[in-house]
C-alpha positions as CSV (number, residue, x, y, z in Angstrom):
1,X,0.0,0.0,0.0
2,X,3.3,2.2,0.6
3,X,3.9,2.0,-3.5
4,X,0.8,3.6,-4.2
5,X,1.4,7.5,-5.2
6,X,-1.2,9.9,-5.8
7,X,-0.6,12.8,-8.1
8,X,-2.2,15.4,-10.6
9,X,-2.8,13.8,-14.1
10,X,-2.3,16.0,-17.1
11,X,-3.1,15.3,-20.9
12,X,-0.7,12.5,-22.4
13,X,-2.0,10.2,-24.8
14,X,-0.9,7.0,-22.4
15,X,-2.6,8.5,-19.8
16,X,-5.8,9.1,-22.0
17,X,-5.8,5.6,-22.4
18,X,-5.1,4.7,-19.3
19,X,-8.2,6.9,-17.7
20,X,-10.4,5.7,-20.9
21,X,-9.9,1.9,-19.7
22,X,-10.5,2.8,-16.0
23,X,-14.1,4.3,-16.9
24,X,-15.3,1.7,-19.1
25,X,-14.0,-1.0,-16.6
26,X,-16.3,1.3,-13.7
27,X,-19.1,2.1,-15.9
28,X,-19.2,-2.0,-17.1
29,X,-19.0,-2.9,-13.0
30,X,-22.1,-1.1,-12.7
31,X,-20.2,2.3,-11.4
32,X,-22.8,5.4,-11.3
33,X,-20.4,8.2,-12.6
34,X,-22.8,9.3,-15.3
35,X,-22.4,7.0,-18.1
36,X,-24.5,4.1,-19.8
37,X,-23.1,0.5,-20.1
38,X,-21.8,0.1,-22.4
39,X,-19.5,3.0,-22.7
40,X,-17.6,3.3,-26.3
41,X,-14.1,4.0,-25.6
42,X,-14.5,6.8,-27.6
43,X,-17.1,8.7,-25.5
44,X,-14.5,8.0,-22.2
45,X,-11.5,9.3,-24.3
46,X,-14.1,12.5,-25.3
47,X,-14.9,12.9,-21.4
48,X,-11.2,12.8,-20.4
49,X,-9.9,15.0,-23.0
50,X,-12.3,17.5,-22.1
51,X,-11.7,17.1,-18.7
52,X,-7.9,17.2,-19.0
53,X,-8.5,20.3,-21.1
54,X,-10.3,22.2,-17.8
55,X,-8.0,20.6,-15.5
56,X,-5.1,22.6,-17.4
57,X,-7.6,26.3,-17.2
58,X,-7.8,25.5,-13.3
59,X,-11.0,24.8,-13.9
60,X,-10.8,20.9,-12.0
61,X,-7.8,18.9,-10.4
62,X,-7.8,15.4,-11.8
63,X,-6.2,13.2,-9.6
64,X,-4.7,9.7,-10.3
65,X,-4.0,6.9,-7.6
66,X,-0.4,4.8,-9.4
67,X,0.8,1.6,-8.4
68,X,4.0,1.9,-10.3
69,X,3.0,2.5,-14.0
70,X,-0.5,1.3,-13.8
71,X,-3.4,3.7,-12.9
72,X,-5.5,2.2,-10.4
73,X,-7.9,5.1,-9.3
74,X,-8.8,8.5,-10.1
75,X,-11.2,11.8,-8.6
76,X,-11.8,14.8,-10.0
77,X,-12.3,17.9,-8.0
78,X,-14.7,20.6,-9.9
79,X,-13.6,24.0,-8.9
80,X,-15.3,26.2,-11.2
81,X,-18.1,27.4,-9.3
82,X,-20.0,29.8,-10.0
83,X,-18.8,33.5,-8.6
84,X,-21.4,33.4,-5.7
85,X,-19.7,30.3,-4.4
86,X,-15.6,30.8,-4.4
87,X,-15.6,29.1,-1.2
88,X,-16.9,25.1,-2.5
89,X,-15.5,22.5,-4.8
90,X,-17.5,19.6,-5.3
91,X,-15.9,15.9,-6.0
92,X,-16.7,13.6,-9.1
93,X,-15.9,10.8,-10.7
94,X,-14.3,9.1,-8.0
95,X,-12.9,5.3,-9.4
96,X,-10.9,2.3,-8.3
97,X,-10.4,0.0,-10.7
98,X,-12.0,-3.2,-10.0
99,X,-9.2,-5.4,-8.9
100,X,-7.5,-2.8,-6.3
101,X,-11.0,-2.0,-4.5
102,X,-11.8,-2.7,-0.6
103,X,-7.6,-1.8,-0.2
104,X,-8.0,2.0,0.5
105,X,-7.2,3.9,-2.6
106,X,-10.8,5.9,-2.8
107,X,-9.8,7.0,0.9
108,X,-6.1,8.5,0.0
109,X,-8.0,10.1,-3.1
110,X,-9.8,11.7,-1.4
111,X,-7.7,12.8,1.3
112,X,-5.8,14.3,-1.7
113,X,-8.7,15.8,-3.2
114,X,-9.0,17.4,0.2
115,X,-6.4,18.6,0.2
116,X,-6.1,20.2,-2.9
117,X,-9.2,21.9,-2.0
118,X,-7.7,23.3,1.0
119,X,-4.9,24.5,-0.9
120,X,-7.1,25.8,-3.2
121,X,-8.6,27.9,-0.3
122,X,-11.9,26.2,-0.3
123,X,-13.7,25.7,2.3
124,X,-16.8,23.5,1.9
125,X,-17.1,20.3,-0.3
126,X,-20.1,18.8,-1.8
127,X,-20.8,15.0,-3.6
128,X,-23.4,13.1,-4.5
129,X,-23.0,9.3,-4.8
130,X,-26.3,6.6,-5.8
131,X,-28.3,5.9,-3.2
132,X,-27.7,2.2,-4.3
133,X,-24.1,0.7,-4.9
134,X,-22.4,4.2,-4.2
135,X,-19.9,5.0,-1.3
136,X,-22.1,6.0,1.2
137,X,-20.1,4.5,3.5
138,X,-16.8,6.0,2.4
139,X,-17.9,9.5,2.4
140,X,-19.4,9.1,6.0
141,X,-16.2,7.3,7.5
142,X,-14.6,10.8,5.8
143,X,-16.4,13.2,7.8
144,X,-19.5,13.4,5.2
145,X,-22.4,14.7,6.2
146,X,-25.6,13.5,4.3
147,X,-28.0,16.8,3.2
148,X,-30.5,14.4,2.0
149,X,-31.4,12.0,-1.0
150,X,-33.2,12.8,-3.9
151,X,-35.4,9.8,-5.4
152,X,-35.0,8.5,-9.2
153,X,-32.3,11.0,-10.0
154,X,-30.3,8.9,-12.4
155,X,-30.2,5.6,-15.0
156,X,-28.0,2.9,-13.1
157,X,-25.5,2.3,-15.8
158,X,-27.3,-1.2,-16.6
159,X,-30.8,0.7,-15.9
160,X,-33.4,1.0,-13.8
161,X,-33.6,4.3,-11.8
162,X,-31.5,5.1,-8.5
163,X,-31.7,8.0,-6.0
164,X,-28.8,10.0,-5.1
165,X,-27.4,11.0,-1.8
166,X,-26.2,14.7,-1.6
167,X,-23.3,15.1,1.0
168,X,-21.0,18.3,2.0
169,X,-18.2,18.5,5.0
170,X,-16.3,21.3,6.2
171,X,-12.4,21.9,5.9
172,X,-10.0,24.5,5.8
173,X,-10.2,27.5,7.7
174,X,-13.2,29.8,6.8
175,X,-11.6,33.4,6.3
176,X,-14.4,36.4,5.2
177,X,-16.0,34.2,2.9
């Protein structure tokens, strides 16, 4: 667990590949992060390039969880808010690929993603994970708080409808927000 390293990801055509395979793997393991099984490897490549792309305007930090040279996990931290709300960032698209899950790599993600939130000089994070097969339990070992749940908010990526739980936490140090 030592080996694995957790740094910013930036647009190289291995690592495009790399975070394409790692969503069609989560979206074909029935993972809620807003695509439909199944997912063309195109439309993942399309997602990441894009997000890459705002990643490099500050716009997001996309982070990636290594064991060596293999990408096992990535999160994405949305900080574009709009200007009424300078003081949040909201996390998405949290993934461990399938064979690394249960040994704690969504945890130091999002410690990391905490961190660069911090850094950022935010102040209050938001997520929302599906009310069924999501990391409820994650978030709230993390300090979550649950706002609520909104009923049939989504397509399971298999279908059928889920809910989705909204959670925020605190952290940082609020300063004349």
């Amino acid at each position: 667990m030592n080996s694995i390293e957790i740094e910013a990801l930036g647009a190289r055509p291995d690592m495009l590949s790399m975070l394409t395979d790692l969503l069609v793997e989560t979206v074909a393991a029935g993972g809620s992060v807003s695509f439909m099984h199944p997912l063309a490897p195109e439309a993942a490549t399309a997602f990441w390039e894009r997000s890459l792309a705002a990643a490099a305007k500050g716009e997001r930090a996309v982070l990636g969880a290594w064991d060596g040279k293999a990408l096992i996990g990535t999160v994405t931290l949305l900080l574009d808010c709009p200007p009424n709300q300078p003081h949040r960032a909201e996390i998405a698209k949290l993934m461990t690929s399938v064979e690394h899950r249960g040994r704690g790599i969504g945890t130091r993600l999002m410690r990391a993603a905490e961190r660069v939130a911090v850094e950022k000089g935010r102040t209050l994070l938001v997520l929302d994970t599906a009310t069924e097969e999501g990391a409820a339990g994650l978030y709230e070992k993390l300090g979550f708080t649950l706002a609520g749940e909104i009923p049939d908010y989504a397509l399971k990526p298999h279908g059928g409808l889920t809910g989705t739980l909204i959670y925020w936490k605190r952290i940082g140090t609020r300063v004349g927000v």
